[in-house]
C-alpha positions as CSV (number, residue, x, y, z in Angstrom):
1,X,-54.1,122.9,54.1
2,X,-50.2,121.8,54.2
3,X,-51.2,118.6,52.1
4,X,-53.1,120.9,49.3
5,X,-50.1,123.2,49.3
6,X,-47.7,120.6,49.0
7,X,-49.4,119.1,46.0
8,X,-49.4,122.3,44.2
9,X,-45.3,123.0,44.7
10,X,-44.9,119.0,43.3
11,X,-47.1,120.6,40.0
12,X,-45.2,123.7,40.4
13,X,-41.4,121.7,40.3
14,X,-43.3,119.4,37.4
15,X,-43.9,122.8,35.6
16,X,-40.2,124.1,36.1
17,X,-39.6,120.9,34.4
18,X,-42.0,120.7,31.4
19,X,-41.2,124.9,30.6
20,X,-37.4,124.0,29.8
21,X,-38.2,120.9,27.5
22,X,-37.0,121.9,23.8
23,X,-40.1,120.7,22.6
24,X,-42.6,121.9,24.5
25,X,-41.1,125.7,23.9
26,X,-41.3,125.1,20.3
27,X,-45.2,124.8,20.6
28,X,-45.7,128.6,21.3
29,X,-49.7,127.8,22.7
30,X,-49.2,125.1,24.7
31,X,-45.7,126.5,26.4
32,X,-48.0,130.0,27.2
33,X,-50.7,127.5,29.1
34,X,-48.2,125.8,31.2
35,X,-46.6,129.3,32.1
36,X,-50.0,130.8,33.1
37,X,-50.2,127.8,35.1
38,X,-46.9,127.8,36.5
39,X,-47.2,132.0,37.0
40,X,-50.6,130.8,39.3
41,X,-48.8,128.4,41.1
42,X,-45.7,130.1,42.0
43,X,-48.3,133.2,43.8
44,X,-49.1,130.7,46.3
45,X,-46.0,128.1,46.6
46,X,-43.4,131.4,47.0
47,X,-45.5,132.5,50.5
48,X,-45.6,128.5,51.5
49,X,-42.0,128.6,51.2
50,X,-41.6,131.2,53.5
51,X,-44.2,130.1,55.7
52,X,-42.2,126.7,56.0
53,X,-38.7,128.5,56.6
54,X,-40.7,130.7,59.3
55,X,-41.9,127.7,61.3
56,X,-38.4,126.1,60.8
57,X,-36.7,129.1,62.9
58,X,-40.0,129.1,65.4
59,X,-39.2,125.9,66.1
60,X,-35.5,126.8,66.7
61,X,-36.4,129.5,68.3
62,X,-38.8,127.1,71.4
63,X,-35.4,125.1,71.5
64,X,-33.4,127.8,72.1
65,X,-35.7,129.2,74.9
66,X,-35.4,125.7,76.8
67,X,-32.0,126.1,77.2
68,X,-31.4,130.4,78.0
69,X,-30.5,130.6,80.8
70,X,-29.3,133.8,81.5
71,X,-32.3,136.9,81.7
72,X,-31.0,139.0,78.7
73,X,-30.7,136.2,76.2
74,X,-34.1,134.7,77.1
75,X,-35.9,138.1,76.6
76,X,-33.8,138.1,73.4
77,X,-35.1,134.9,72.3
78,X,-38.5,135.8,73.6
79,X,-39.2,138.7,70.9
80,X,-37.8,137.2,68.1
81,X,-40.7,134.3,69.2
82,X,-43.3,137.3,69.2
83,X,-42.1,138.3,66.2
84,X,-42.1,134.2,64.2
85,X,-45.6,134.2,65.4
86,X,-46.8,137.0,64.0
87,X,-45.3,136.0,60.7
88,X,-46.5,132.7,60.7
89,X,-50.0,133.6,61.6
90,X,-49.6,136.6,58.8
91,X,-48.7,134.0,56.2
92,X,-51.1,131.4,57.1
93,X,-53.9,133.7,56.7
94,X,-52.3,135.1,53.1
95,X,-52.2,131.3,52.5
96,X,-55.9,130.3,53.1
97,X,-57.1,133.3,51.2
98,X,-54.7,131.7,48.0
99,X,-55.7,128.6,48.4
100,X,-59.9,130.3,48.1
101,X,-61.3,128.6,44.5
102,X,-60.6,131.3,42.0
103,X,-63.7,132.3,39.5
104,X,-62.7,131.3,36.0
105,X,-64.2,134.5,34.9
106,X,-61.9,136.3,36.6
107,X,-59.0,137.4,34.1
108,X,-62.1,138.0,31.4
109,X,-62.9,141.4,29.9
110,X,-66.1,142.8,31.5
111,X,-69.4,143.9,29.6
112,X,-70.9,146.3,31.2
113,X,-74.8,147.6,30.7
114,X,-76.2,150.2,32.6
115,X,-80.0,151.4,32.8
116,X,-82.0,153.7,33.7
117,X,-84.7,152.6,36.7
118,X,-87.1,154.2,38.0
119,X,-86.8,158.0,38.2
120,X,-87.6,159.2,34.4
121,X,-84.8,162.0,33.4
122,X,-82.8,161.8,36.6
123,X,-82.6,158.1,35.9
124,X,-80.9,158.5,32.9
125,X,-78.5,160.8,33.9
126,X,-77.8,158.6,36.8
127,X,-77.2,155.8,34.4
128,X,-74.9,158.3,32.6
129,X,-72.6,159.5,35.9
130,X,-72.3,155.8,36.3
131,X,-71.0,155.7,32.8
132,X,-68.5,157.7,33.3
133,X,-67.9,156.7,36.5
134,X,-66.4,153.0,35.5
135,X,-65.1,154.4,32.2
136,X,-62.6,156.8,34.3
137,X,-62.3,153.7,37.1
138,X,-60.9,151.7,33.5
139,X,-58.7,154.9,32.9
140,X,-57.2,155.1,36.1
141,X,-56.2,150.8,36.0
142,X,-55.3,151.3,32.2
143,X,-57.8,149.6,31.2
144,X,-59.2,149.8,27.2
145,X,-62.9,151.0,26.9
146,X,-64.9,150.4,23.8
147,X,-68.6,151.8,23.4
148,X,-71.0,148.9,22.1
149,X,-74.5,150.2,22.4
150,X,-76.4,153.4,23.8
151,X,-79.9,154.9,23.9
152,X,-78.9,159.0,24.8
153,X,-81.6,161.0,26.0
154,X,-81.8,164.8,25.6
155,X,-80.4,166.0,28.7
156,X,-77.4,164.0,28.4
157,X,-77.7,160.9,29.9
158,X,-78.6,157.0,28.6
159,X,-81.7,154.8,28.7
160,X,-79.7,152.0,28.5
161,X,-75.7,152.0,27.9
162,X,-73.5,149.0,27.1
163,X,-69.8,148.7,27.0
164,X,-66.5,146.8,27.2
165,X,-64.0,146.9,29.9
166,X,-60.8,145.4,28.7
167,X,-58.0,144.7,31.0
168,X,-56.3,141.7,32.8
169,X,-58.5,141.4,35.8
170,X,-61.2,143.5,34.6
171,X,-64.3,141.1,35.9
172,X,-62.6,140.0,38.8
173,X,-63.0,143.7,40.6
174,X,-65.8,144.9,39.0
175,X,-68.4,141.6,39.0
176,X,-69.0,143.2,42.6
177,X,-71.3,146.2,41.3
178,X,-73.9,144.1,39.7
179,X,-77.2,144.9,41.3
180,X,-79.4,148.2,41.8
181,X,-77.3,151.3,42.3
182,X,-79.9,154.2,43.8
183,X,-78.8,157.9,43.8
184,X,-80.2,160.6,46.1
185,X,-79.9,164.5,45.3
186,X,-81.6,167.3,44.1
187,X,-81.9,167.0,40.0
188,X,-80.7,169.4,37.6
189,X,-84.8,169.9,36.7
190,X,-85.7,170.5,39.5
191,X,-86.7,173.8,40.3
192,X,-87.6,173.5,44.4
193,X,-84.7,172.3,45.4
194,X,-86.4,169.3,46.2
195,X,-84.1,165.4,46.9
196,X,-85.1,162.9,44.4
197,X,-84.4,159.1,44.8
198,X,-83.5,157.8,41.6
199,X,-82.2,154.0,40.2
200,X,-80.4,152.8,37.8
201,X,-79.2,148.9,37.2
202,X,-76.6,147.7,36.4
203,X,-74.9,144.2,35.0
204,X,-71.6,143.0,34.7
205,X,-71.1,140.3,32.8
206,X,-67.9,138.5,31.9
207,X,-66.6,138.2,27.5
208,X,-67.3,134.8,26.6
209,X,-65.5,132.9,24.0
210,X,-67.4,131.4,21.0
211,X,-66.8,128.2,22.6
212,X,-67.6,129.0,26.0
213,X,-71.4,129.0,24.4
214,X,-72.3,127.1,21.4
215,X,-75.1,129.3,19.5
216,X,-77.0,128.0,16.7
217,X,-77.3,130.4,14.0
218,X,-80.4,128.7,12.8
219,X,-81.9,130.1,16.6
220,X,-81.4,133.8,15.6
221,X,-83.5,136.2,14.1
222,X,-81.8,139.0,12.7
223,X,-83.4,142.4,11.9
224,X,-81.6,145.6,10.5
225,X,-82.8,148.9,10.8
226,X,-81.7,152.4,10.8
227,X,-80.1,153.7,14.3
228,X,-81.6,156.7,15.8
229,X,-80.2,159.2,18.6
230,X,-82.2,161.2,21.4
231,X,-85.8,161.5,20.5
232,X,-85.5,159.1,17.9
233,X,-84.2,160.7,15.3
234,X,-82.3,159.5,12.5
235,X,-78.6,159.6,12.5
236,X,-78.1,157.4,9.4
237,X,-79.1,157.1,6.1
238,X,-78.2,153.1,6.3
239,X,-79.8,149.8,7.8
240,X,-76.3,149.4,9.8
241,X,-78.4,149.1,13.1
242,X,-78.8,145.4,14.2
243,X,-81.1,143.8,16.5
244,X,-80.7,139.9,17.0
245,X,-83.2,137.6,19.0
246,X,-82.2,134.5,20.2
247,X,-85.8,132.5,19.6
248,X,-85.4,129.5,21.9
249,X,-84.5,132.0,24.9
250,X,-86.2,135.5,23.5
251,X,-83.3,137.4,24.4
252,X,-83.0,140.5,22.3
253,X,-80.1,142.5,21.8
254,X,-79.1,145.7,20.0
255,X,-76.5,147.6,18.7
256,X,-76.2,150.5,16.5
257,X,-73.0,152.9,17.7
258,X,-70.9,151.6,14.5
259,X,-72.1,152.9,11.0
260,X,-71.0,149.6,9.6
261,X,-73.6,146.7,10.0
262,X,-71.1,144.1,10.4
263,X,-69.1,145.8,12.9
264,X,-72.7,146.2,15.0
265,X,-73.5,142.2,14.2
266,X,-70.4,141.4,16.2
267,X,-70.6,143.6,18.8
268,X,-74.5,142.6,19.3
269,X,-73.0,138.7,19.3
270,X,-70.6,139.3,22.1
271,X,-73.7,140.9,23.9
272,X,-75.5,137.8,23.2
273,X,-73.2,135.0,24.3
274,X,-72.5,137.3,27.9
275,X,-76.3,137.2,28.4
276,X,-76.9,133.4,27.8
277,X,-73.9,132.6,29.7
278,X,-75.1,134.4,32.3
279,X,-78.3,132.9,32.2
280,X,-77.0,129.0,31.9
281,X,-74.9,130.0,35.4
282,X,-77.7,131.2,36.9
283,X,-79.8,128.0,35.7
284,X,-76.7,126.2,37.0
285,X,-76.7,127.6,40.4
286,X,-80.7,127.4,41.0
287,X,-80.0,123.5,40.4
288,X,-76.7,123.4,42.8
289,X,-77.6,125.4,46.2
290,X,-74.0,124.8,47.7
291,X,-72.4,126.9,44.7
292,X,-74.9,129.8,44.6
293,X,-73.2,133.2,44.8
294,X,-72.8,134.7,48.0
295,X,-74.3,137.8,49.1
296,X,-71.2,139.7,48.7
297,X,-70.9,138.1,45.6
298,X,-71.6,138.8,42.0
299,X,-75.0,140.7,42.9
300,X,-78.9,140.1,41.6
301,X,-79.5,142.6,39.5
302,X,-82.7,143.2,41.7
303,X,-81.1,143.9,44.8
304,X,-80.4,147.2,46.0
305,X,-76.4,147.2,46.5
306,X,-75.7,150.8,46.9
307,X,-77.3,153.9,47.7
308,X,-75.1,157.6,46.1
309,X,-76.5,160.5,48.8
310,X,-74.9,163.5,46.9
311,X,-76.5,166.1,49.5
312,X,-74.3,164.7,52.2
313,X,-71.7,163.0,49.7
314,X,-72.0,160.0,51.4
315,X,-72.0,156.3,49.5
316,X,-73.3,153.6,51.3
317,X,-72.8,149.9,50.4
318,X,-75.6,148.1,51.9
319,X,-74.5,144.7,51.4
320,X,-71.3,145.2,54.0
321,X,-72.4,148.3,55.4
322,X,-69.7,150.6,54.4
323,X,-70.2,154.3,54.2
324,X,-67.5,156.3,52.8
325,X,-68.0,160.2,53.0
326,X,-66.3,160.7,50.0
327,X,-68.6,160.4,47.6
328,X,-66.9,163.0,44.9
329,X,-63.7,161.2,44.5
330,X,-65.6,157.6,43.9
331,X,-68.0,159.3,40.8
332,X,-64.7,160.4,39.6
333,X,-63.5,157.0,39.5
334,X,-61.7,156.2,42.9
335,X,-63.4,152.8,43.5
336,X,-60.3,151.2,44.6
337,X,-61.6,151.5,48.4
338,X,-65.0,150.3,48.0
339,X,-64.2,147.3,45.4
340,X,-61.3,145.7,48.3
341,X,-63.8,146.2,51.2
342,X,-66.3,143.6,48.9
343,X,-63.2,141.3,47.8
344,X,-62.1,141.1,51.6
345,X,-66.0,140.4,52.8
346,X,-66.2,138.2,50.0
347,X,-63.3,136.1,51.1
348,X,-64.1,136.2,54.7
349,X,-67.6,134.3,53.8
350,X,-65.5,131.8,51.8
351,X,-63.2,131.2,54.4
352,X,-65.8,130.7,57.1
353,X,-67.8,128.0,54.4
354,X,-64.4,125.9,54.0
355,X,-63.9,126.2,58.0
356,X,-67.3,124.5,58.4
């Protein structure tokens, strides 16, 4: 560990160097990648610094304690050891959880698509309290929402519901809720007072540059149509709704929110090149077993993550086996408490997989 962290304050000093040459500051996109770099670096070589000045007086400290002699000053000594230790032991674990390999994707915007699962109505409006559940999460971190497709229903909720999370960080909290997200309570239509168990999935997938996937315009079939709202009405008089197929793969997306057909292309395209670059990493980690996703991790979108128990407002994360009895306050957005309890599970696994 001391070696690796070493090595990174030599590229951090090197960086210190390179960000005050004339010429480099001149050349406005190269100068802001070696000051991401060096902002990175300097997380994890300011805590080694003080990890290193720590052991420095624990060491001066042992010395010290040969030589007391007299009671008071030994049991002076003696505490001020208690406390080095804990300090060092503090920042050594803070240092192993830096030194964890971040996820690229993890400064990227999020898209986010939520659908109704099994459960007909109350499915949908599942789907749509999760809706608003990460839109008012977004609020809360100051995040920037944008609406990029949705299939309403009636009664208020979605079919299916796709959206951008924008916000430094965005996909590094919320890759976590990928998976199937099940909600237990009595439904507005139903008369008996009866619990239902409804699901509804949901994907997060992080924005992907145009050449973070290479698509083939030649490999897309593109259809417009007119976009239609709950029970399929018509709500335009237009073809501005688009629907794009990417042959060699058949995936199929849609988008219709916008009136304008080109502003619906786009938004269907960023749809696109999230889905296939979700499906090359999955390809990817089917082929390479020791880099699959942990359990913790990024989620299947067929396993059951979470379960939402409004009669005893209870939400239970099956994957770590948290239950948090406040169930209110996390539909309203307070996922702060659920979303570090994955991170720190997360990086408990990781750290036990580089310990062995």
């Amino acid at each position: 560990m001391i070696d690796k962290l070493k090595a990174m304050e030599e590229k951090y000093l090197e960086l210190n160097d390179k960000l005050s040459d004339p010429e480099i500051m001149q050349d406005q996109n190269r100068y802001q990648t070696l000051a991401k770099q060096h902002s990175d670096l300097e997380a994890v070589v300011t805590p080694f610094r003080e990890y290193r000045q720590v052991l420095q007086e624990l060491r001066e400290a042992q010395e010290m304690l040969k030589e007391a002699k007299e009671p008071e000053f030994r049991e002076m000594v003696e505490l001020e050891l208690e406390e080095l230790a804990r300090q060092s032991e503090a920042l050594e674990t803070e240092l192993q959880r830096l030194l964890i390999p971040k996820d690229p994707n993890d400064d990227k915007n999020v898209i986010v698509e939520i659908r109704g699962g099994t459960g007909g109505d109350e499915a949908a409006l599942f789907a749509g309290v999760l809706f608003r559940m990460y839109s008012r999460y977004a609020e809360i971190r100051r995040w920037r929402v944008e609406l990029m497709h949705s299939n309403p229903t009636e009664l208020g909720g979605f079919k299916e519901v796709i959206f951008m999370i924008e916000g430094k960080g965005a996909y590094s909290r919320l890759k976590y809720e990928s998976g199937v997200h099940r909600v237990q309570r009595i439904p507005t239509t139903e008369s008996g007072g009866r619990i239902h168990t409804s699901t509804a999935t949901v994907a997060m997938l992080p924005e992907v540059e145009d050449v973070e996937v290479d698509v083939d315009p030649n490999e897309l079939r593109i259809d417009v149509y007119r976009s239609s709202g709950p029970g399929g009405q018509s709500v335009n008089t237009t073809d501005s709704a688009v629907r794009i197929t990417h042959v060699p793969t058949g995936l199929v997306v849609s988008c219709q929110d916008e009136k304008s057909q080109h502003k619906n292309k786009d938004k269907a395209m960023k749809i696109l090149r999230a889905r296939l670059y979700e499906k090359f990493q999955e390809e990817q980690h089917q082929e390479m077993a020791a880099t699959r996703r942990s359990q913790v991790g990024t989620g299947d979108r067929s396993e059951r993550i979470r379960t939402y128990n409004f009669p005893q407002g209870r939400l239970t994360d099956h994957r770590i086996g948290l239950s948090l009895y406040k169930l209110e306050q996390v539909v309203a957005g307070e996922l702060d408490e659920v979303i570090e309890a994955l991170i720190n599970a997360e990086q408990e696994e990781q750290l036990k997989a580089m310990e062995s």
